[in-house]
N, C-alpha and C positions, 0 to 999 in steps of 0.2 A: 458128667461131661468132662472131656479131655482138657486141660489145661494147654494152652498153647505154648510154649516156650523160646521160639523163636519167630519172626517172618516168615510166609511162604515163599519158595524158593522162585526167583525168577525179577522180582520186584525192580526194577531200573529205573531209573531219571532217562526220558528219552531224548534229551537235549543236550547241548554243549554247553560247560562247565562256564561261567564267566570267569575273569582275570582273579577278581581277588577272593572270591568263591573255592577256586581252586587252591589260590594260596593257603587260605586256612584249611580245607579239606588238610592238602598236604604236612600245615602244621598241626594236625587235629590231635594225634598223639601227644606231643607236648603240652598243648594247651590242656589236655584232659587229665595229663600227670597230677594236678592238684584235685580233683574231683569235678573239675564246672568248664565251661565255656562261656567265654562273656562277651556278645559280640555287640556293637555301635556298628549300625550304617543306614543311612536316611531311608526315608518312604520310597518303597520302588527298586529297590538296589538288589531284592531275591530275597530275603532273611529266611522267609517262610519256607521254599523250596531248600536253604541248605539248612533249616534245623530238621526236615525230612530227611535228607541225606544222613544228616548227623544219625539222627535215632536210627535209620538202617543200618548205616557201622558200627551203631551201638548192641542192635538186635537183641532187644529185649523189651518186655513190658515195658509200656508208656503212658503215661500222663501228661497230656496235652493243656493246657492252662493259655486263654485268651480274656483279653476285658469285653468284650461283648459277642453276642450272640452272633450277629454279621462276620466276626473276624474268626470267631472259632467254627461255623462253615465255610468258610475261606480256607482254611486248614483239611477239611477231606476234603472240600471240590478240588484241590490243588494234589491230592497225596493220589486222588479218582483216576483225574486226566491226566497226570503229567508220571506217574509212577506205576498206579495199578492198570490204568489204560480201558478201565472199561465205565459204564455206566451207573450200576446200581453197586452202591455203599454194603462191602462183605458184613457178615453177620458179626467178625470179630471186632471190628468200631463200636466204638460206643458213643454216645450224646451225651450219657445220663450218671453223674461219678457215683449216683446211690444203685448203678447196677453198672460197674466198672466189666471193661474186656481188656482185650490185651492192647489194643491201644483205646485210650479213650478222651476224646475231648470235649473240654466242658470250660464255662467262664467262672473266673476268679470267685464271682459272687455267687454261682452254685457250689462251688466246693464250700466258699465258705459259710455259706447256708445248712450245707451237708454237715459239714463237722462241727456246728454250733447249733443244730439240731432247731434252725429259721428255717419260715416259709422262703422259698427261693423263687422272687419275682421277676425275673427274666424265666420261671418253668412256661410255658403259653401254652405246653401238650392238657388236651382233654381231661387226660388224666396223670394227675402227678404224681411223683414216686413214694412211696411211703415217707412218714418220717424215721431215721434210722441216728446212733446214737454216734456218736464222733470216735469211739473205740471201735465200733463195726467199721465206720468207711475207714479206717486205717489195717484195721484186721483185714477186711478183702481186698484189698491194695498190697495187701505183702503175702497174704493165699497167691493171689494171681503174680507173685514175683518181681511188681514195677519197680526195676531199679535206674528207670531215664523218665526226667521231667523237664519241661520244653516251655519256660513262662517268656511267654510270645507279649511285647510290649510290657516289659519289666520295668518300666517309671509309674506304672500304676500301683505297683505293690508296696502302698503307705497303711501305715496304721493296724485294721484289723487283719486285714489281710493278708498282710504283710508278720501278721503274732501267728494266725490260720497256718500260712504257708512254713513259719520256720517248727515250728511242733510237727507238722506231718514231716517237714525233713527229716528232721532227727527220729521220728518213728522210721521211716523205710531205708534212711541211709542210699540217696539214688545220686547216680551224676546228675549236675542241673546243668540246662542249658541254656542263659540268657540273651535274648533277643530286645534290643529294642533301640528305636531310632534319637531317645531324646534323654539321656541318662538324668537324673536329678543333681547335675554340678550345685544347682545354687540352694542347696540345703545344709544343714550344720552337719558340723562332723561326727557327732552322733548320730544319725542319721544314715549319713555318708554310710557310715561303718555299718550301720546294718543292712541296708542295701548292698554292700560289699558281700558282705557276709552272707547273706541267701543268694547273691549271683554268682558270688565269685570277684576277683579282680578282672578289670577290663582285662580283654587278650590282645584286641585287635579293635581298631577304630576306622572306618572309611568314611570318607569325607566327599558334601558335593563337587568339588570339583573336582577330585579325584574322580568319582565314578561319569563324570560328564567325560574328564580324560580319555578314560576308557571305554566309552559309547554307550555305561551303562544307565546314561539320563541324559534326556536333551535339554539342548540350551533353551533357557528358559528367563525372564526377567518379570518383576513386581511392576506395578504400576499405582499409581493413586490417584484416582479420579474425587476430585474437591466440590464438594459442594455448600451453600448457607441454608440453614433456615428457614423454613418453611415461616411465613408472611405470620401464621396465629402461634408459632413454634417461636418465634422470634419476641413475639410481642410478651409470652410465658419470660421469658431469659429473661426481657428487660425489667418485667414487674418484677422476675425476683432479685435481678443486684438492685435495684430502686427501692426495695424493701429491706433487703440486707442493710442498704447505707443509709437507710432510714431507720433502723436498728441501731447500727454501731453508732447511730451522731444519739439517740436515746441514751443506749448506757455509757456514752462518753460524758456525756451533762447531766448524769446520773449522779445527784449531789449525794446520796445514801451512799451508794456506791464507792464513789471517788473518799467517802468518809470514812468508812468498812476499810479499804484498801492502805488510807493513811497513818489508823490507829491501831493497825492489826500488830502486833508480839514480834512481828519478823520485822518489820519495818522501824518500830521506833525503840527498840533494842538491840540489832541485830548481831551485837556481840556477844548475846548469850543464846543464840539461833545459830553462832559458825557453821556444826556440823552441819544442821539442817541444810542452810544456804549453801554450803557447798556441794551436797548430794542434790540439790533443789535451783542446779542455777539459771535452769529457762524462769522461773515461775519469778523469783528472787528478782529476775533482770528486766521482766513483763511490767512489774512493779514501778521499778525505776523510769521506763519509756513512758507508763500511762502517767504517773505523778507529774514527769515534766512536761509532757504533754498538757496537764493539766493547768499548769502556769504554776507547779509547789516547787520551791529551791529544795533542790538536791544536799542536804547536810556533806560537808567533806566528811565523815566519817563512812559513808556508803560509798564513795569513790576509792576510801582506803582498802573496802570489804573488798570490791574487785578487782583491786592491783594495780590500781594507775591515775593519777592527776590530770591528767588530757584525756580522758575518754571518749568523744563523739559520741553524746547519747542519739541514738536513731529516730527518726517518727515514729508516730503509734501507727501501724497499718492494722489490716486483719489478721493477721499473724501473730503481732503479739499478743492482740485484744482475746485469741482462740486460745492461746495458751493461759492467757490471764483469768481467764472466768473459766478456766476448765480448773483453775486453781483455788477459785472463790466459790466455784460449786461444791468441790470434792476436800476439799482441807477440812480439818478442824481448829483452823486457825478465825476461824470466825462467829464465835457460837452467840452474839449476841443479834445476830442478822439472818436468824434463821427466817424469818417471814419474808425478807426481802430475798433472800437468795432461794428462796421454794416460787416467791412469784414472779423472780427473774428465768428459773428455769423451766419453768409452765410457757413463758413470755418465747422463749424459745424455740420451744416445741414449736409451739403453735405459729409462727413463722417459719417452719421449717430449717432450724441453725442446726439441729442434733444429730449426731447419725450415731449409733451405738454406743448412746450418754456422753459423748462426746461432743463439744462444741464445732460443728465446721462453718466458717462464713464465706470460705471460698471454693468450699468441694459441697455440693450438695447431689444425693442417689439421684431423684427427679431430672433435676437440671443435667445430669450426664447422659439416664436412659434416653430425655429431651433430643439430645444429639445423638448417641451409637444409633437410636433406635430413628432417628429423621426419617419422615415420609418422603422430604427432599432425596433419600436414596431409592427411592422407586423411579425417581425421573433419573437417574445416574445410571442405573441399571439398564436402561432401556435405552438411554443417547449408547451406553458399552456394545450394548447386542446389534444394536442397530448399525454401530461401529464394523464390530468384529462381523456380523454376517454381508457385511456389503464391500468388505476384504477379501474373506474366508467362501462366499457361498457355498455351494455344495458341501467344502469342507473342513466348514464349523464344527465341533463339537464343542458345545461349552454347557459348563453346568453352574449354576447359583447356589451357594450354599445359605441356609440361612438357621434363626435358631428357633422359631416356632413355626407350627401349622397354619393358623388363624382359620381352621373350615368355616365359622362364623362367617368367612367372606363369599360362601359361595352359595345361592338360594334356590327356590324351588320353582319364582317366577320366571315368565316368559322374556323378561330382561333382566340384569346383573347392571343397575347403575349406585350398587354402594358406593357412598365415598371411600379410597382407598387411603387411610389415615394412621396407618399403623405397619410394622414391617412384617413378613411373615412368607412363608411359601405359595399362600393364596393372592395374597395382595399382590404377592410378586408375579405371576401369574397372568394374573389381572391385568396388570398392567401392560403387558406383553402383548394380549387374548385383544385387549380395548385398542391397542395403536397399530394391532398387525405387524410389532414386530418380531422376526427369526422364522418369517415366511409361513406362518400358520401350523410349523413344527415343534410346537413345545412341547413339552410333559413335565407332570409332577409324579416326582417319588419319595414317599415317606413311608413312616411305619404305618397308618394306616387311611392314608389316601391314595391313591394313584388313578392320574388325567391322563390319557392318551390322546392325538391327535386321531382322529376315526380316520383316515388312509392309514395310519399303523397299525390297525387291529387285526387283517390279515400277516402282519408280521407277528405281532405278539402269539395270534393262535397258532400258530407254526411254531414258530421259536417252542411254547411251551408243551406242545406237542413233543419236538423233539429230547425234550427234558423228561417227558411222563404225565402232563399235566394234560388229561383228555378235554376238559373243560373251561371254556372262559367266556366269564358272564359278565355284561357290559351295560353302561344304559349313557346314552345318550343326552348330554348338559340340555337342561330346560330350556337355558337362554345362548344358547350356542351349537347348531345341530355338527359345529365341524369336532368337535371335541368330547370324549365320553368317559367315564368314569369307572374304571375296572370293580368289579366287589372282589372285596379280599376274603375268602374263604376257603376250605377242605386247603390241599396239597397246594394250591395257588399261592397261600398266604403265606406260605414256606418257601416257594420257592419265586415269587415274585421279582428280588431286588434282580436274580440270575436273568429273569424276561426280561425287565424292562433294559438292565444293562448290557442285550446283546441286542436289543432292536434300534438302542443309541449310538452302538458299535456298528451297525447296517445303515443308518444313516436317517432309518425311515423317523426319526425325533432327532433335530440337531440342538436342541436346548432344552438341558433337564433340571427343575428345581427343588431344588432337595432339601432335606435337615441338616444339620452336621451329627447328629447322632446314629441316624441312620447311615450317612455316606461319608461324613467328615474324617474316619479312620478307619482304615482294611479293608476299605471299597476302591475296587481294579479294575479301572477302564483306560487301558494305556492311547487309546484313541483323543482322551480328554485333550485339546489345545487351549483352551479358553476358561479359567475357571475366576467367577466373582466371590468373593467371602464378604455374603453380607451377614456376617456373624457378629456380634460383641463380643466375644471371645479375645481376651488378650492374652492369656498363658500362654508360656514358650511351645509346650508340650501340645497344649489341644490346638494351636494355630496353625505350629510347626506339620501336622499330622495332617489338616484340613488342605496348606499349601501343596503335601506333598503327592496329592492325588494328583498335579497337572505337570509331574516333571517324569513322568515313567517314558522310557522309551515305545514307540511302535512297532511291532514288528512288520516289514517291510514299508516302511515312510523314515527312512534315513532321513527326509528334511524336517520330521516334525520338529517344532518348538510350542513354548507355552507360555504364555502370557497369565500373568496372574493378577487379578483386581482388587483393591482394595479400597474402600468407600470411606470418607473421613468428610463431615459436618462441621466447618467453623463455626466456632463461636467469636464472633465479629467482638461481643464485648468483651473477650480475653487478649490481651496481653501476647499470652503465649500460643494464643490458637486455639485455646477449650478443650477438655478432656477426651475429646476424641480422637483428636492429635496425637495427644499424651499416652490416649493407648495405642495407636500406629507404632510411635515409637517402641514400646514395649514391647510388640511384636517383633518389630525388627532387630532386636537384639538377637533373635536367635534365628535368623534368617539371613544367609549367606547367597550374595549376589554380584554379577557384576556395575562396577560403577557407572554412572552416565557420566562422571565429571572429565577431564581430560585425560586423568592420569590411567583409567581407564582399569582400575585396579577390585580384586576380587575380594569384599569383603561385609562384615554384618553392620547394620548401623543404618536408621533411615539416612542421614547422610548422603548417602551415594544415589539417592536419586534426586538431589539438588531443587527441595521445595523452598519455596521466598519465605525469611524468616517474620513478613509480613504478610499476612494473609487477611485483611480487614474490610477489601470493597470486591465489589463484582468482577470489575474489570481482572483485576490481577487473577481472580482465581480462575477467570476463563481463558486469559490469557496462558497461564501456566495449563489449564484442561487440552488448549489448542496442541501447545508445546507436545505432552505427554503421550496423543493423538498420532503425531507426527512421529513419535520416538515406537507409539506403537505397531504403525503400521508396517515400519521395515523390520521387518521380520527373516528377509534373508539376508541383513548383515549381521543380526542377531549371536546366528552359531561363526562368521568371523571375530566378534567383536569378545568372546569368550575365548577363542581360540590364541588371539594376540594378548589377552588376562592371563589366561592358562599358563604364556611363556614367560608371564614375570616373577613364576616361584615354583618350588616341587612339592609344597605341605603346607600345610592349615595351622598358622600356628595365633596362637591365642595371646595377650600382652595388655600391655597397661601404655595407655595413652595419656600424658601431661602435654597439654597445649603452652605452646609460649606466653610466659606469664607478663607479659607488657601490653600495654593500650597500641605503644606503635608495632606495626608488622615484625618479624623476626629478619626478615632481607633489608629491611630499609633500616632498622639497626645494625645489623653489620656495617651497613656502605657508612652510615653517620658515623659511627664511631672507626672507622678506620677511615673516612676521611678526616677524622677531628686527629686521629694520631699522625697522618701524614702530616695535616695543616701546622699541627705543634713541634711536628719533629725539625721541618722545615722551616718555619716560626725561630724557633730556639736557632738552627745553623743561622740561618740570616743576621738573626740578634746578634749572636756572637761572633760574626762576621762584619757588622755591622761596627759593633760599640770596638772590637778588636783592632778595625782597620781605619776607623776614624781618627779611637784612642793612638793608634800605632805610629800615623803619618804627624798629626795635630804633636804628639812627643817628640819624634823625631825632631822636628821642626824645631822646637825650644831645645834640645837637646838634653830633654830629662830622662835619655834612657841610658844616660852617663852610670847610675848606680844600678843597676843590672849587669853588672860583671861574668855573674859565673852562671854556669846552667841550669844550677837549682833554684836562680833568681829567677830567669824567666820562666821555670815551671810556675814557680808559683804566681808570680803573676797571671798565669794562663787559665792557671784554677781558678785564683780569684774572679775573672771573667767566665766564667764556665758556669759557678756557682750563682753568680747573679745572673744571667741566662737562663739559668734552671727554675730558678726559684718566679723569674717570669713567666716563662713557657712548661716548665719539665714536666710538672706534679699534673697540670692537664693531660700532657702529651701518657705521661704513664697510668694515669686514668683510663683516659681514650683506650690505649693501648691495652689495657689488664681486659675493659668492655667486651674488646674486639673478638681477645682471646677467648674468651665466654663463651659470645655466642658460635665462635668458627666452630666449637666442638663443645656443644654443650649436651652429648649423649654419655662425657666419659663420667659425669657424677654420679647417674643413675648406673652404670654398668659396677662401678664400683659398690655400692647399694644392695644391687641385685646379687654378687658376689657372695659380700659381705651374706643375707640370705640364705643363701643357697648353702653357703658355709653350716650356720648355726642351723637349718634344716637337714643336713646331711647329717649331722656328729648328733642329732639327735634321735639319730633314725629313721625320721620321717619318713627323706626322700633316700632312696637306697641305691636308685641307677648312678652305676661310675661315670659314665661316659655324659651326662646333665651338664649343661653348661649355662648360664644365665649371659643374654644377648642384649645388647641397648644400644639405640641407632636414633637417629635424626634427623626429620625431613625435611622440605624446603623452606615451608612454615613456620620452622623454630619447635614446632611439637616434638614431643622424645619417647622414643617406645620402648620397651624391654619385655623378653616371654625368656623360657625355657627350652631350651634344646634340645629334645633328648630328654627322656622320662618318660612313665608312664601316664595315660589319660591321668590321673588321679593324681601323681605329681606335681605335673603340669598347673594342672586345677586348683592347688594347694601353692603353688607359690605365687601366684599371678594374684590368688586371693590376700593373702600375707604381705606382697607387695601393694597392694592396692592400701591397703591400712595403713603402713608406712609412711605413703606419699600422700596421702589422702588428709584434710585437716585434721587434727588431734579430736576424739570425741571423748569418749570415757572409760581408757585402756588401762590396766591394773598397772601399767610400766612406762615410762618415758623416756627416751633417749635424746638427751640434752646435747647438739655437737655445738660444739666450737672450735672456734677460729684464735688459733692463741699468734701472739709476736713476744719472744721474752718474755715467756712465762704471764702476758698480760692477754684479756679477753676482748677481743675485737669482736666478734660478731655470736650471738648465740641463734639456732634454729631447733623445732623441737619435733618429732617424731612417734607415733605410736610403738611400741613394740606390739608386735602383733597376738591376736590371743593366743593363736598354737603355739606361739613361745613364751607366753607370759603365765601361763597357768602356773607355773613354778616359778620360784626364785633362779634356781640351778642355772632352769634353759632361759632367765632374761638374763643372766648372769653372761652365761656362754654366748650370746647373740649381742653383748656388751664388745665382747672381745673380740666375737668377729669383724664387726664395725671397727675400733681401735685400727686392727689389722690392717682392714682393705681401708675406708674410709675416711679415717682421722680421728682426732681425741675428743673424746663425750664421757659421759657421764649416767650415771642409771637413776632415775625418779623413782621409787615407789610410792605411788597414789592415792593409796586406801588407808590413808593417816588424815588428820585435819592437816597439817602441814601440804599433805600431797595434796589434798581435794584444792587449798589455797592453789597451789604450783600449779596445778590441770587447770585450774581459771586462767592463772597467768600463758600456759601456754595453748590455749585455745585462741587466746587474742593475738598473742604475737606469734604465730607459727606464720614461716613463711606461705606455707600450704592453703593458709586460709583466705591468699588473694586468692585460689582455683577455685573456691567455693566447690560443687558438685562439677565440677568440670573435669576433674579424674576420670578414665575412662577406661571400659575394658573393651578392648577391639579383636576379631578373629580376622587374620589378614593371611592369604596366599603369598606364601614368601618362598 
């Protein structure tokens, strides 16, 4: 057989190019000058359609590489309709890399299956392909001449896959093309570097509101629907903090214990323990909290070991108590308490404190699944839909993402009254099916259920008619004749997600409830408005991809928008709101949105949708449910209120956020203290006005200003009144005064900071773009931002990271940069700084990053740490770093500027 060598001749994109689509088409040369293409742009933006393109221009053998099975047919149905234009998939495609064609696509874990000579479980064909050896699939890959490879969602290529993919590079030597919407920023630079390295350097980065700019996503906004506790869910929470703090008061009055802890080698020597103690100073300091806690006097010699005579030793909370017996379990500093510390750690267990031999007393797996997983979200779900279809009727399209099936919920009796006690696509389902809502149009689609509404199944047979699929067999729910249950079998089973997702798209199912595995990435239903994620998923990457199903444009519905749900369970006995919270938040760091708040500004951060940092009784969280109801249902100022976002910046830019560091507001300190410099200024004129004009008349009168003859006599007297004036009023008035100046412009420290950076990152070659300029500003708040200006994705990424370590409190840096504040050669004030690891890894570059500092920011000094000296100095500045009133309050923000 003929070896193909290029495309058949004819092949077109039948459609119009988008804006930035084009753009790179046009720089596509340049970009490909180094061998790769590396392209960032959100779910929905095209990627798919231009690495087609790409590989046309490239015309040649292809390797198509997707992370699952759904997304790599997403790839021919799209190359079918939109470029070959006909129906049935040419002979020269391939599915299968162990029988490669001239183009072929396949998922990451069949290749790597193929060339590591594994069973490949995503294969589901009858019959699988041989097993063949890892020198064959590379030998027929370079017979058949593949020298373009197209890895579609390239944040997946970690680990083996990621060893898989760079061995066959360097065997075929192909241009690679990188696609994907969520690059791996927050990984080490090792790492970094080799994801580099197999994509290429970013080229080009688009951004959501750019492409919203450009019409190629609609506006769309997050929501978060609050709920508590299911009544037997709540009562779980409380028995177990009731037993945790029935734990901690045990081994707090733990006399063994408390004896073990007192007489242990670190404690009643700890001068011949320095090093230890310094590389050891949680455990070291856990020590000190629980003893005085205990009611034991503290020897002055342990206040010497940590650098200071005033200490404010802390209470003993869970925290430190976690750290402390993760240090009495694991040390061998205690070997005469073996029985006690083996039936303290049994004691453990079996209360549930452990989580991967680790002590937790305030994070427990149970107690979290307890909330992500709330049955309380089946009734949130259903108030949403019930919501959104009595807004929306007709047209609704929303789908429920969720992370398991549960078919256990669905039986062969004449009724269906399980309790629905667990979350899942059936339960969810269920719920919908039991209260009648979304008008008797739901459906389930997963990998292998599927519910139809029985008036859809003359769509479905049609629809799959039109695809090839002569056949479709149905049966009729036991306990519900309106609803029927597809069998997944022959050609059906294949092409199913295609039926069910164009009979969702017809209208005849307005509510579909899905997996996220099967739907949650490179599943295409631009129709979608409405989607809920009752997922537990917090990664940036798998959230990021689930959200980005409900922001694709419509073609012809200019007014769509999309509204996005997200389900969060308080924990009433948290503090903070309970790890469900915790993970919303987590999410939303990598979720760029318009704000609710006033300023009305476009950026990542739950933040911006302004939830009550008390979330503890009924009332409030219904109240706030009310609020969010109301915020949801205008939906056509939505695409205004993005529009007037859009005009407050031209780019996405990424920075480091420091909140003002004081208890009082940063505005109501300015007015104080420049009214305190007026009040002093004018204080002091009056005084010496005062004592002046009194002294002046009260003299005259007696006639003692007889010895004041000349003019240097009554300078000085004038001074003499001036001075004691001063010494009244002045030193506040120039306090006040120095305050004021602070805060009027308290972004020029950090800019000089950032400088100083950008400096010692440049000369080291890091950052290599000339035109980079490091930015720092200041908002009403007293808060201070700084990013990069100019650079590349990867720059950018790398100094905003570097600056964050910097400003961020002191932890355990190989280097410290000591500034001070000198007057005549004397030290007024010192504060102290991490140098960050990418310049610390050498002497050389903390050397060079000394001087840049010097330079821009003022005179300091270089620590190094890794001495007993230094490990001493790193205690000392851990405590007094200014940084360490922000606590975790550092922040990194992406903000349209």
């Amino acid at each position: 057989m003929e070896i193909m060598a290029e495309f058949p001749a004819g092949i077109k994109f039948k459609y119009e190019w988008r804006k930035y689509q084009s753009r790179v088409l046009k720089e596509l040369d340049n970009y490909l000058s180094n061998g790769s293409l590396h392209v960032v742009a959100p779910p929905g933006s095209g990627k798919t359609v231009l690495g087609l393109e790409v590989m046309l221009r490239l015309n040649r053998p292809t390797l198509i590489l997707a992370p699952s099975l759904a997304i790599r047919d997403q790839w021919i149905d799209r190359f079918r309709e939109l470029f070959l234009q006909v129906n049935r998939i040419p002979a020269w495609i391939s599915c299968d890399v162990r029988k490669p064609a001239f183009m072929t696509v396949c998922t990451y874990q069949g290749l790597h299956a193929a060339c590591n000579n594994l069973d490949d479980e995503e294969d589901t064909s009858p019959r699988k392909s041989p097993a063949t050896s890892p020198r064959e699939i590379a030998r027929e890959l370079k017979r058949l001449g593949v020298k373009t490879v197209i890895l579609d969602e390239a944040h997946h290529l970690k680990n083996e896959w990621c060893v898989t993919l760079d061995r066959l590079k360097r065997q075929l030597s192909p241009t690679i093309v990188g696609l994907t919407a969520t690059p791996p920023y927050d990984v080490t630079l090792t790492e970094w570097q080799r994801y580099i390295d197999l994509n290429g350097t970013v080229d080009t980065e688009i951004t959501v509101p750019e492409l919203i700019l450009e019409g190629d996503l609609c506006p769309h906004q997050d929501y978060v629907y609050l709920s508590l506790p299911s009544p037997e869910e709540y009562d779980r929470i409380n028995a177990f903090r009731a037993d945790i703090d029935h734990l901690f008061q045990e081994i707090r009055k733990d006399a063994v214990f408390t004896e073990a802890i007192s007489t242990n080698p670190v404690w009643t020597d700890p001068l011949k323990h320095l090093e230890w103690i310094y590389g050891n100073m949680p455990f070291y300091t856990s020590m000190l909290v629980f003893l005085h806690d205990a009611g034991k006097e503290i020897p002055p010699l342990h206040f010497k070991v940590i650098g200071g005579k005033k200490i404010k030793i802390p209470p003993l909370d869970y925290a430190w108590m976690e750290i402390l017996l993760d240090f009495y379990l694991h040390s061998t500093f205690f070997p005469g308490y073996s029985e006690h510390r083996e039936a303290l750690q049994n004691k453990l267990i079996r209360r549930g404190a452990t989580e991967n031999k680790q002590v937790h007393l305030r994070y427990n797996s149970r107690l979290m699944k307890t909330l992500t997983a709330s049955v309380s979200k089946l009734n949130s779900i259903a108030e949403i839909i019930r919501f959104e279809s009595g807004h929306l009727q007709d047209r609704l399209r929303a789908v429920i993402l969720t992370d398991y099936i549960r078919k256990e919920y669905m039986t062969s009796t004449p009724v269906n009254d399980l309790p629905l006690d667990r979350l899942g696509a059936v339960p969810v389902f269920e719920k919908l099916r039991r209260e009648c809502v979304g008008t008797g149009q739901v459906g389930v689609l997963t990998g292998s259920l599927v519910v139809v509404p029985v008036a859809a199944l003359p769509a479905v047979e049609r629809v799959a008619r039109e695809i090839g699929v002569s056949r479709v067999v149905s049966c009729v729910l036991p306990y519900d004749d309106t609803y029927a249950e597809i069998a997944l079998s022959g050609t059906l089973k294949d092409e199913i997600v295609r039926v069910i997702t164009r009979v969702f798209e017809e209208g005849a199912i307005r509510v579909l409830v899905g997996t996220k595995a099967l739907l949650g990435e490179g599943w295409d239903a631009p129709c979608l408005n409405t989607l809920v994620l009752a997922s537990c998923v917090g990664s940036f990457v798998s959230s990021n991809q689930m959200r980005g199903r409900a922001i694709r444009v419509e073609k012809g519905n200019d007014g769509k928008t999309g509204n996005i749900w997200h389900l969060v369970c308080v924990d009433p006995t948290s503090p903070a709101g309970g790890d469900d919270l915790e993970l919303l938040e987590r999410r939303f760091r990598g979720f760029i949105g318009i704000s609710n708040l006033v300023d009305g500004t476009i950026q990542n951060g739950v933040g911006r949708l302004d939830i009550p940092s008390s979330l503890h009784d009924r009332e409030t969280i219904e109240r706030k449910n009310n609020q969010t109801f109301e915020e949801a249902a205008a939906r056509d100022t939505l695409r205004r209120r993005w529009e007037d976002g859009l005009r407050q910046g031209v780019n996405l830019v990424e920075e480091i956020k420091l909140p003002f560091g004081e208890e009082r507001a940063y505005q109501s300190s300015r007015k104080l203290y420049l009214r305190r410099t007026l009040a002093c200024l004018f204080a002091e004129v009056a005084c010496v006005a005062s004592i002046f004009g009194n002294g002046f008349l009260q003299a005259l009168g007696r006639g003692q200003f007889r010895n004041l003859r000349t003019a240097s006599d009554w300078l000085y007297f004038l001074l003499a009144l001036s001075v004691l004036a001063f010494f009244a009023f002045g030193y506040k008035g120039l306090k006040a005064l120095r305050l004021y100046l602070k805060y009027r412009d308290i972004s020029k420290d950090m800019q000089q900071i950032g400088t100083a950076l950008l400096d010692a990152l440049r000369e080291e070659g890091i950052i290599t773009t000339r035109e980079a300029v490091a930015e720092a500003s200041s908002d009403s708040d007293g808060a201070v931002y700084c990013h990069l200006r100019g650079g590349s994705t990867y720059e950018k990424s790398v100094f905003v990271n570097a600056l964050q370590e910097i400003v961020a409190p002191v932890d355990n840096p190989r280097y410290v940069i000591v500034r001070q504040s000198l007057l005549r050669g004397r030290i007024l004030q010192e504060d102290f700084h991490a140098v960050p690891e990418i310049l610390g890894k050498k002497k050389s570059s903390a050397e060079n990053f000394r001087r840049k500092w010097e330079h821009r920011v003022g005179h300091c000094r270089l620590v190094f740490t890794r001495t007993l000296d230094g490990r001493e100095f790193l205690l000392h500045c851990r405590m007094n770093s200014l940084a360490a009133r922000l606590s975790d309050k550092v922040t990194r923000v992406n903000i349209w500027r």
